[in-house]
VOGU-3710 file (C-alpha; in Angstrom, 3 decimals, decimal comma):
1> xxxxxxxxxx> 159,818/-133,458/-42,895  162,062/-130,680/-43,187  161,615/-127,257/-44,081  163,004/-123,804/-44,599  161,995/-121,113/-42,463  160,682/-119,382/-44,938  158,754/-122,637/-45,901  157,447/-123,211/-42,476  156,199/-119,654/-42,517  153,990/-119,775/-45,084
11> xxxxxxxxxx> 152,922/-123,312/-44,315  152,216/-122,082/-40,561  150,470/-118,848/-42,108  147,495/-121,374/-43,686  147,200/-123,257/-40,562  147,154/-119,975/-38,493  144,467/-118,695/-41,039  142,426/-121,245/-40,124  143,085/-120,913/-36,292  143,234/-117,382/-35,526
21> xxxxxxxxxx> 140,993/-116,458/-38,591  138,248/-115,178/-35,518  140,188/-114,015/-32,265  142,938/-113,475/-31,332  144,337/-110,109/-29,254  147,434/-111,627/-28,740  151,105/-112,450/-29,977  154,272/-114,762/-29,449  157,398/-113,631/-27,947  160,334/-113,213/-29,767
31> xxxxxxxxxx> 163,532/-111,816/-29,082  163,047/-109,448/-31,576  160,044/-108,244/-29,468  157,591/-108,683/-32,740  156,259/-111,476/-34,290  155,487/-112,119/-38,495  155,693/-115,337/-40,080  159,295/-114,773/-41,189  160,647/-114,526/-37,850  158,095/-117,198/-36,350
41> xxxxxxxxxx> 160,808/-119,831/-37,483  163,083/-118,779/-34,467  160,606/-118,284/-31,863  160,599/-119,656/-28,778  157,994/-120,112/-25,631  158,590/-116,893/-23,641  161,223/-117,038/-20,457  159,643/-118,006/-17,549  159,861/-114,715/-15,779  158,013/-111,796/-14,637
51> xxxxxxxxxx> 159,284/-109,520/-17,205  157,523/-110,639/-20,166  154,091/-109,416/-18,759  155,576/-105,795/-18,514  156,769/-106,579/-21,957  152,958/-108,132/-23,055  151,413/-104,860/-21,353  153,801/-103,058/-22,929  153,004/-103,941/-26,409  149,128/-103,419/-25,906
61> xxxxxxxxxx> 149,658/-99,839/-24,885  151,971/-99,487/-27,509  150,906/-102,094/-30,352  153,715/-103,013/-32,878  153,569/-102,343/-36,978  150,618/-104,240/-38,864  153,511/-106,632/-39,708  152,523/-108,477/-36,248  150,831/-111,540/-36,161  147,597/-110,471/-34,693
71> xxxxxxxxxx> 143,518/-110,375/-34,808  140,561/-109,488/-31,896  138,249/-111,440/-30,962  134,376/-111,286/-31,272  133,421/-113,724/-28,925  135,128/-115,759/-26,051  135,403/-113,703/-23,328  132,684/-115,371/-21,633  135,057/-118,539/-21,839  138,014/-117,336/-19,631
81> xxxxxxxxxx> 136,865/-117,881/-16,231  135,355/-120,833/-17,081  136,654/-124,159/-15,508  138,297/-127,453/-16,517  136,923/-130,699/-16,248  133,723/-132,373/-17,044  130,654/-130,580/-18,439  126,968/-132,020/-18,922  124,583/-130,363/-21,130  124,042/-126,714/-19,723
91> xxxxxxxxxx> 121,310/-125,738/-17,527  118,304/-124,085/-19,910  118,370/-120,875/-19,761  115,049/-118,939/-18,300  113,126/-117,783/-21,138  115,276/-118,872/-23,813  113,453/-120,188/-26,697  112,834/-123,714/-26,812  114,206/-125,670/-29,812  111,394/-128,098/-31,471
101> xxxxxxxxxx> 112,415/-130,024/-34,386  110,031/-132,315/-36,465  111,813/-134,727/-38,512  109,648/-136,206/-41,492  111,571/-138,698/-42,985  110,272/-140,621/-46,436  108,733/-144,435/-45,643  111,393/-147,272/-46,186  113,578/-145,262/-47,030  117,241/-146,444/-46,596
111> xxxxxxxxxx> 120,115/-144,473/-45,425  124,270/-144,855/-46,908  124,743/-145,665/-42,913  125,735/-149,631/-43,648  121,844/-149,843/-44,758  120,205/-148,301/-41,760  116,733/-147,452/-42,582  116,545/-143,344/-42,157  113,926/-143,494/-39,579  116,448/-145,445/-36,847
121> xxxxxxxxxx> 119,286/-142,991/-37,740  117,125/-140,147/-37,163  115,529/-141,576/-33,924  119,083/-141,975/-32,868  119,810/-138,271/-33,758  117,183/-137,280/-31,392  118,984/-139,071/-28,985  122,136/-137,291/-29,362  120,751/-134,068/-29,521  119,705/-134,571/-25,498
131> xxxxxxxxxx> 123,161/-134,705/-24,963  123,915/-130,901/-26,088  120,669/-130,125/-24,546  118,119/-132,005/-22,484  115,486/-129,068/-23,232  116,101/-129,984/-27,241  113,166/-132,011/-28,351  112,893/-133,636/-31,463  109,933/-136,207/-32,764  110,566/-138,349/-36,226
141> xxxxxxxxxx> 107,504/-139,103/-38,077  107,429/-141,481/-41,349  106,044/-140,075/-44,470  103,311/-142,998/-44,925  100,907/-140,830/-41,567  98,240/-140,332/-44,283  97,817/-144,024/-44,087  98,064/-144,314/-40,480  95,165/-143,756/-38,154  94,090/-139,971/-37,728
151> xxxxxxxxxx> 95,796/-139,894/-34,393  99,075/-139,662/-36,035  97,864/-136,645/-38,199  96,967/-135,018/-35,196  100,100/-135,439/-33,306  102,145/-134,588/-36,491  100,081/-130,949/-37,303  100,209/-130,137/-33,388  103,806/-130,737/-33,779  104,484/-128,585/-36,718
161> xxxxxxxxxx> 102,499/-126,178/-34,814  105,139/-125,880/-32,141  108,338/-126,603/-34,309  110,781/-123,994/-35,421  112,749/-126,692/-37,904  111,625/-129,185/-40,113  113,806/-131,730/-41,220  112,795/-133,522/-44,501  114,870/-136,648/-45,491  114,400/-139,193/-48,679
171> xxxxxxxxxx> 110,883/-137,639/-48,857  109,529/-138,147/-52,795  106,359/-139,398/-52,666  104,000/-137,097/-54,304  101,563/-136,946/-52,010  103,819/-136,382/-48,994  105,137/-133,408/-51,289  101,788/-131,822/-51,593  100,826/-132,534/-47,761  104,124/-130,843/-46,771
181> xxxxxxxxxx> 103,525/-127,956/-48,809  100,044/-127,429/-47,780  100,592/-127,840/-44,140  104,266/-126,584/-43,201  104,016/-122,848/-44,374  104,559/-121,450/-40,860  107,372/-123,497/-40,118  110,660/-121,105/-40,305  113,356/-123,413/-40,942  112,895/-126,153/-43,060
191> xxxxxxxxxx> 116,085/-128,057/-44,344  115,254/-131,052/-47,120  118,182/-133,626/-48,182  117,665/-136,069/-50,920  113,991/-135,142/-51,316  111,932/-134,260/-53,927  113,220/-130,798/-55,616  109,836/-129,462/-55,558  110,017/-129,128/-51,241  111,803/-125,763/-50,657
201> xxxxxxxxxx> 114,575/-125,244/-48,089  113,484/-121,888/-45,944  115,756/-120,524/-43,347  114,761/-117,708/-40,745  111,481/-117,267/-42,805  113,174/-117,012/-45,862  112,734/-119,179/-48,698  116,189/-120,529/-50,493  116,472/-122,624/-53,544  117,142/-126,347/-53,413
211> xxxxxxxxxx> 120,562/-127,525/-52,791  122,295/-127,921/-56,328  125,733/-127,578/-58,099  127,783/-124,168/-58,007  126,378/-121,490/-55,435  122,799/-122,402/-54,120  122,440/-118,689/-53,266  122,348/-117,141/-56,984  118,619/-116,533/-56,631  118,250/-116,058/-53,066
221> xxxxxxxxxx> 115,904/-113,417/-52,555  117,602/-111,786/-49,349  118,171/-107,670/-50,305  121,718/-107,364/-47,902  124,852/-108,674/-48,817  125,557/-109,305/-45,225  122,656/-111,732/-45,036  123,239/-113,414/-48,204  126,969/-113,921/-46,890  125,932/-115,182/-43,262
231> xxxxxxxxxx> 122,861/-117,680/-44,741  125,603/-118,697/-47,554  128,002/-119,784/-44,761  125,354/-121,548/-42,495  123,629/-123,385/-45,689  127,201/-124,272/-47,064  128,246/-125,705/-43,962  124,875/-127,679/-43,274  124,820/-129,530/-46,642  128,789/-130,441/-46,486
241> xxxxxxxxxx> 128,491/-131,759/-43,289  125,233/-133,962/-44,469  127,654/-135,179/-47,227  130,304/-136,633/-44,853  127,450/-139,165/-44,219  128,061/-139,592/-40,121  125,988/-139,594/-37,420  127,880/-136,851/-35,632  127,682/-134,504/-39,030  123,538/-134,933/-38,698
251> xxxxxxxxxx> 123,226/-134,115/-35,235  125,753/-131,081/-36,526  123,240/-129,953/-39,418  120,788/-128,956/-36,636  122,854/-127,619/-34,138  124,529/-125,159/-36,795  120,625/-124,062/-37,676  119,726/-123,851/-34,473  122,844/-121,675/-33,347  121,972/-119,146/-36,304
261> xxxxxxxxxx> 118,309/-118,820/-36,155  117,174/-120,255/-32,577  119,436/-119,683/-30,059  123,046/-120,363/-29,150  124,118/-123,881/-28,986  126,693/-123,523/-26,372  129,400/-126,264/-28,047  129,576/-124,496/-30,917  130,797/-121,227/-29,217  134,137/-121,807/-29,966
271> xxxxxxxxxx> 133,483/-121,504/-33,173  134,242/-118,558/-35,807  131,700/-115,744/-34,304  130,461/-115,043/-38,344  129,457/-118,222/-39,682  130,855/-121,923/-39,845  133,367/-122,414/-42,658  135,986/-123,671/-40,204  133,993/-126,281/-39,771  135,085/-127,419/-43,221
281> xxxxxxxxxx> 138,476/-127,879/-41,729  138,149/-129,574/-38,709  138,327/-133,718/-39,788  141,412/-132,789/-41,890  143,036/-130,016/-39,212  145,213/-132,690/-37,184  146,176/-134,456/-40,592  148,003/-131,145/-41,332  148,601/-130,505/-38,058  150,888/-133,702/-38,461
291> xxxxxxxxxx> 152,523/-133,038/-41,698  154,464/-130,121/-40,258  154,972/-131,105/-36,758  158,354/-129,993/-35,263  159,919/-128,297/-32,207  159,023/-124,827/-33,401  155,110/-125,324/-33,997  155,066/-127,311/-30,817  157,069/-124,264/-28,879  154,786/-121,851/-30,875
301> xxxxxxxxxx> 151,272/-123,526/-29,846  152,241/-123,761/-26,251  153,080/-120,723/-26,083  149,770/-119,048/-27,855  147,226/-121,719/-27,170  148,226/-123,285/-24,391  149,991/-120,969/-22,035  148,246/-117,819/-22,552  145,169/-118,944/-24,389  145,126/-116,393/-27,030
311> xxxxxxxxxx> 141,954/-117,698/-28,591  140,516/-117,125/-25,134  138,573/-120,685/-25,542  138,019/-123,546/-22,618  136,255/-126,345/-24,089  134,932/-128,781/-21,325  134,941/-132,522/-21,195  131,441/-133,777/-21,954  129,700/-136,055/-19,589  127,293/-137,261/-21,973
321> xxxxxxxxxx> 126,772/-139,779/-23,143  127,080/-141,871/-18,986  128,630/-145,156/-20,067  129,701/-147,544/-17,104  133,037/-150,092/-17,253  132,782/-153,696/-16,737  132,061/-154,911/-13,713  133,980/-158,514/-14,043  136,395/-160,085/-16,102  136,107/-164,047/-16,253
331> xxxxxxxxxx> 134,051/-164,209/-13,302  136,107/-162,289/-10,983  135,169/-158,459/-9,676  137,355/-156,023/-11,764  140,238/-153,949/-9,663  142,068/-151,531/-10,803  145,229/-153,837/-11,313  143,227/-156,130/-13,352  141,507/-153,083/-15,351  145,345/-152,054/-16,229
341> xxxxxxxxxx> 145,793/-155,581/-17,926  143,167/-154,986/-19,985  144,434/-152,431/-21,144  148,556/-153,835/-21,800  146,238/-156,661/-23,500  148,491/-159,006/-25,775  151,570/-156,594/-25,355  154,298/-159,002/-24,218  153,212/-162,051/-26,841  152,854/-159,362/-29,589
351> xxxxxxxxxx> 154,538/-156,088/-30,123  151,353/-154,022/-29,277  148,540/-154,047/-26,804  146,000/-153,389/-28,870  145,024/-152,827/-32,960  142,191/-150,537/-33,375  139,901/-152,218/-35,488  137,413/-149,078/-35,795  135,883/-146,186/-33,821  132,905/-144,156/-33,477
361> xxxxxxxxxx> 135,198/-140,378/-33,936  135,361/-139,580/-37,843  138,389/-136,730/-36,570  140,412/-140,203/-35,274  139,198/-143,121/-36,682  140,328/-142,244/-40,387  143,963/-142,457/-39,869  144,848/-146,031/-40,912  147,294/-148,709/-39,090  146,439/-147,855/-34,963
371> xxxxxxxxxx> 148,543/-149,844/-32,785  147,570/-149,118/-28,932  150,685/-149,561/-26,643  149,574/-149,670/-22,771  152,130/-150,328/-20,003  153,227/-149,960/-16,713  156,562/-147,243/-16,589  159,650/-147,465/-14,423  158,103/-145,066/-11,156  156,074/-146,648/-8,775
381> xxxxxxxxxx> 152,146/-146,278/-9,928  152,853/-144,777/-13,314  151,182/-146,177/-15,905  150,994/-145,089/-19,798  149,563/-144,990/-22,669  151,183/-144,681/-26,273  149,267/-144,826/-29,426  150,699/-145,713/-32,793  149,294/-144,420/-35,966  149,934/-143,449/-39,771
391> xxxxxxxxxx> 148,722/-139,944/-41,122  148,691/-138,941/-44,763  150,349/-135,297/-45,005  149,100/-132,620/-47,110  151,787/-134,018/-49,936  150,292/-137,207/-49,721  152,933/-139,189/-47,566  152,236/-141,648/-44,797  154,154/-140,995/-42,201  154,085/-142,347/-38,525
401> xxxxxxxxxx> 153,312/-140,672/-35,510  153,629/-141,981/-31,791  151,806/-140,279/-28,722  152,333/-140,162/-25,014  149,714/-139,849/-22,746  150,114/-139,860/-18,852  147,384/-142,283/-17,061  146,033/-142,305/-13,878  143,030/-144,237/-12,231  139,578/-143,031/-12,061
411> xxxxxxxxxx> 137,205/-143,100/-8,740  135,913/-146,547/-10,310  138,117/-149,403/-11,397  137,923/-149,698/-15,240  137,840/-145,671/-15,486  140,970/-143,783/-16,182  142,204/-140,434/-16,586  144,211/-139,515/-20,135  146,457/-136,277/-20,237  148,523/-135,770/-23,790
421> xxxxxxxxxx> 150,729/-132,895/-24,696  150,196/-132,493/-28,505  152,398/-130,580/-30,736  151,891/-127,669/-27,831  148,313/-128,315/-27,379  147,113/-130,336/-23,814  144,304/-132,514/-24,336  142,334/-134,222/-21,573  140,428/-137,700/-21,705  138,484/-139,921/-19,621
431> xxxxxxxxxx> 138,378/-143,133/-20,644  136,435/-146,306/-19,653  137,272/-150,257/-20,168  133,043/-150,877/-21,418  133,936/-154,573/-22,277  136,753/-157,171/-23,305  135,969/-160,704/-24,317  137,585/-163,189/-22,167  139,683/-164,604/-24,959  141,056/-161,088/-25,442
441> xxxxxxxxxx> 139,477/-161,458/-29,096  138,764/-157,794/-28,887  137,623/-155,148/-26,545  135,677/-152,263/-26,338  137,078/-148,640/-25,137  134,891/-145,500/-24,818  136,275/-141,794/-23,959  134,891/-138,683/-23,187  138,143/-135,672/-23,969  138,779/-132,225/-24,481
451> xxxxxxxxxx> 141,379/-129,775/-25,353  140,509/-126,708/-23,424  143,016/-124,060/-24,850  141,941/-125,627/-28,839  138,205/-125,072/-27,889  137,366/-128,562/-28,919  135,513/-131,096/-26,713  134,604/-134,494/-28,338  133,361/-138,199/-27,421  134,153/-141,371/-29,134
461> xxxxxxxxxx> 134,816/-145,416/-28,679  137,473/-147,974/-30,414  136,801/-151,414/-30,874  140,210/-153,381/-30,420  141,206/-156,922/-31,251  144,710/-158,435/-31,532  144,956/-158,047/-35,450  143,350/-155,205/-36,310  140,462/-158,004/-37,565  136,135/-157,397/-36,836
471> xxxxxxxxxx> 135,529/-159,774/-33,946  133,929/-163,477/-34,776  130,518/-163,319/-35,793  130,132/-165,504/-32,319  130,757/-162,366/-30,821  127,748/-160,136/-32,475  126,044/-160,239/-29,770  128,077/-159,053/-26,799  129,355/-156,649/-28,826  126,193/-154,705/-30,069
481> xxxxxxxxxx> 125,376/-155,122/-26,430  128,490/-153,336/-25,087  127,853/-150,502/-27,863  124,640/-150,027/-26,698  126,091/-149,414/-23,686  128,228/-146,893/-25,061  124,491/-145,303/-26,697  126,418/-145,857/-29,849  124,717/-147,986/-33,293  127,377/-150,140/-34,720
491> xxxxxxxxxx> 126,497/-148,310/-38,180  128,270/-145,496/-36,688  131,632/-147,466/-36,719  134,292/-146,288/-39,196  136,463/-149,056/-40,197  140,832/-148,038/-39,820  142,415/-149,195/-42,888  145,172/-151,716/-41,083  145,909/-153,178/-44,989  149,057/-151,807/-45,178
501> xxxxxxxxxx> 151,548/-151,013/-42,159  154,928/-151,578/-42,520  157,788/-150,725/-39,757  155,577/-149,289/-37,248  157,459/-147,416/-34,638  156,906/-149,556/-31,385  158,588/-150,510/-28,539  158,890/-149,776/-25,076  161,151/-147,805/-22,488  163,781/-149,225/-20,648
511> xxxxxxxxxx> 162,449/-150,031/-17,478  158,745/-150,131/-17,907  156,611/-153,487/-16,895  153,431/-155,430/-18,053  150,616/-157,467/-16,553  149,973/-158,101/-13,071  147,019/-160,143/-12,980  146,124/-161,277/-16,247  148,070/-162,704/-19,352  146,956/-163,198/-22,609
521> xxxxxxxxxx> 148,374/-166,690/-22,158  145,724/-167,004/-19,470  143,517/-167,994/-22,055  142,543/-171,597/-23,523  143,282/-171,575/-26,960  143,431/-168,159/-27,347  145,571/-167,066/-30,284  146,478/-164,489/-32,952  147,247/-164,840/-36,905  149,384/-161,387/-37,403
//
């Protein structure tokens, strides 16, 4: 795609909007010794000497005209010192208010999640929720407890006693309506989605009207403009991420209500300090990202993200969910040579290793066409990884993009270490080989990743096969047993659209080398319509 400077400027100036719409008390280097988005065209990363810090001082003694590309930060300082690598859930911290969530979820009902009755996804959600904080607790009750026996009542009242949200989903039985309004009035947060509009969403104490078209806050009875403008933000972004319809956008809903009226949910810290709008922005943020990709934005984010970390941000790798590799691989104990071929998969009797048939990351998984190209480079113990993928720019094109990530083996065979560089940005994964059928049929891949200087941590698995194709129904079985592995519901799959990918961009460097161990070839019968 090419574009003017002046183009790029303003197209950079909404993606910087976006970025640095919090932070940032910081600027690029430029010959010209100022930065604006007409001279951000012909910017460079700064010289690698040890004048430009006298120059950086310099300029924060002395700061340039308002014309400068600039903005402080509200939050994030706690974030500098902090290290790279792996994070679990954070220790609780000592007299911190503990986060109780009742969920009370309407009886048979059935959620847009491939069918999945609303009581298992919400079970699930509880799940998840232990891995931002073990100290979260969360119990899911069905709305039929008035015809169970009295010891559910019980548990449910002493529960509302002690909760400080109530989560009400596909609730519209009558009598569950009057129960909940007769029995939930101390509860301070109570968030209802695709109940009956008689149960009333309440936030901080506060009682707000039920979600419906145009602004949901035109009668909310809140006397400052500042708290109309903060609930406005929180409410907006809860009930847009429950319309994505994912399991991750749930588990987000409480976690944005718990950061504004609880307590602090430490991965959302990186986050705008005021409210959640960015949120809004961040599935389609690499898909525009992408559309303007070039030397300049790359030289631009190393330089401000990556090399100075302007936005002050240092998101971890989670360790959460633990998911162990495969242990064998037709009978014999997986090494790390063998892992490797698992990896290079068909590449050698097809173009590609892998196609990604569809993932459990709603940021990844929507680009369509994923071709996975693993092999072994030219140096001694290098190995790589190269993925393969189509993105629809903000004009609507579909344009391919290619990838190069550095691997390196983990401490167990079938775990390995992923480093990127990404138009400027350095992202970190660690990945692990979970399972791949002995036919090479398909395979299962799950990653844990981070990129520190973006302030975005994230998990996620692909499910591979040789075509881009579901695995045999023969194969239901293993596979919902190596999800399971993964803690992940195959309902929380989205498909890649692989319908239509012409010319992809593949090959191989001169030089590099396949399998070791294992070939495809290997075996009987094994095959691929493509």
């Amino acid at each position: 795609m090419s574009l003017n400077p002046a183009s790029m400027a303003l197209k950079l100036s909404r993606f910087l909007n976006y970025q640095f719409s919090a932070n940032v008390d910081c600027f690029l280097y430029c010959p010209e010794n100022t930065v604006t988005m007409a001279t951000l065209y012909s910017c460079t990363a700064p010289p690698s000497s040890s004048f430009i810090h006298k120059d950086l001082r310099r300029f924060r003694q002395n700061p340039p005209p308002a014309t400068v590309l600039r903005h402080r930060s509200a939050m994030g300082s706690e974030n500098k010192k902090a290290e790279n690598g792996a994070a679990s859930a954070p220790a609780p911290v000592e007299g911190a208010v503990p986060v109780r969530i009742v969920a009370l979820v309407g009886e048979g009902s059935v959620s847009p999640l491939m069918s999945t009755p609303w009581y298992d996804v919400m079970l699930h959600t509880a799940k998840k929720l232990k891995w931002v904080d073990d100290e979260y607790e969360m119990l899911v009750f069905s709305d039929n407890f008035y015809e169970a026996d009295d010891k559910t009542t019980v548990q449910l009242r002493e529960s509302l006693e002690q909760a400080n949200i109530l989560m009400i989903v596909a609730v519209t039985n009558q009598e569950s309506v009057r129960w909940i309004q007769a029995n939930c009035q101390d509860v301070s947060n109570v968030i209802c989605f695709d109940s009956s509009p008689a149960l009333a969403n309440k936030l901080g104490g506060s009682l707000i009207p039920t979600k419906t078209t145009g602004s949901i806050f035109s009668k909310l009875p809140l006397p400052q403009p500042k708290q109309v403008k903060e609930s406005e933000e929180v409410v907006r972004s809860v009930f847009e991420a429950w319309d994505r319809q994912n399991s991750d956008d749930i588990r987000f809903c409480l976690l944005v209500v718990i950061n504004a009226y609880i307590r602090p949910v430490p991965i959302l810290k990186n986050l705008r300090a005021k409210g959640f709008s960015t949120l809004n922005c961040m599935v389609c943020n690499y898909r525009c990202i992408a559309s303007y990709e070039s030397r300049q934005l790359e030289e631009f984010s190393l330089c401000v993200l990556q090399k100075h970390n302007c936005l002050e941000l240092d998101a971890k790798i989670p360790e959460k969910p633990l998911v162990t590799p495969m242990v064998e691989f037709r009978g014999r104990d997986l090494d790390y040579e063998m892992a490797e071929d698992l990896f290079v998969g068909w590449l050698g009797s097809l173009d590609w290793s892998w196609r990604v048939v569809a993932g459990q990351n709603p940021a990844y998984d929507q680009f369509p066409c994923q071709y996975q190209l693993f092999y072994r480079g030219k140096a001694k113990g290098s190995f790589w990884y190269e993925p393969v993928f189509q993105v629809r720019t903000l004009d609507g094109d579909l344009v391919w993009r290619r990838r190069k990530y550095r691997v390196k083996r983990g401490k167990i065979p079938g775990t390995f270490h992923f480093s990127v560089l990404d138009n400027g940005v350095v992202s970190n994964e660690f990945w692990t080989i979970v399972d791949v059928s002995d036919d090479f049929s398909w395979g299962l891949f799950h990653y844990h990743g981070a990129a520190r200087a973006a302030g975005q941590s994230y998990t996620g698995a692909v499910l591979v096969s040789a075509d881009g194709l579901y695995p045999d129904e023969s194969q239901n079985q293993r596979l919902a047993a190596a999800l399971d592995r993964c803690s992940i519901k195959e309902w929380e799959l989205f498909v890649v659209d692989n319908c239509s990918c012409q010319n992809p961009p593949l090959g191989l460097p001169e030089g590099s080398s396949l399998h070791r161990k294992i070939k495809v070839e290997d075996s009987e019968g094994s095959s691929v319509n493509v």
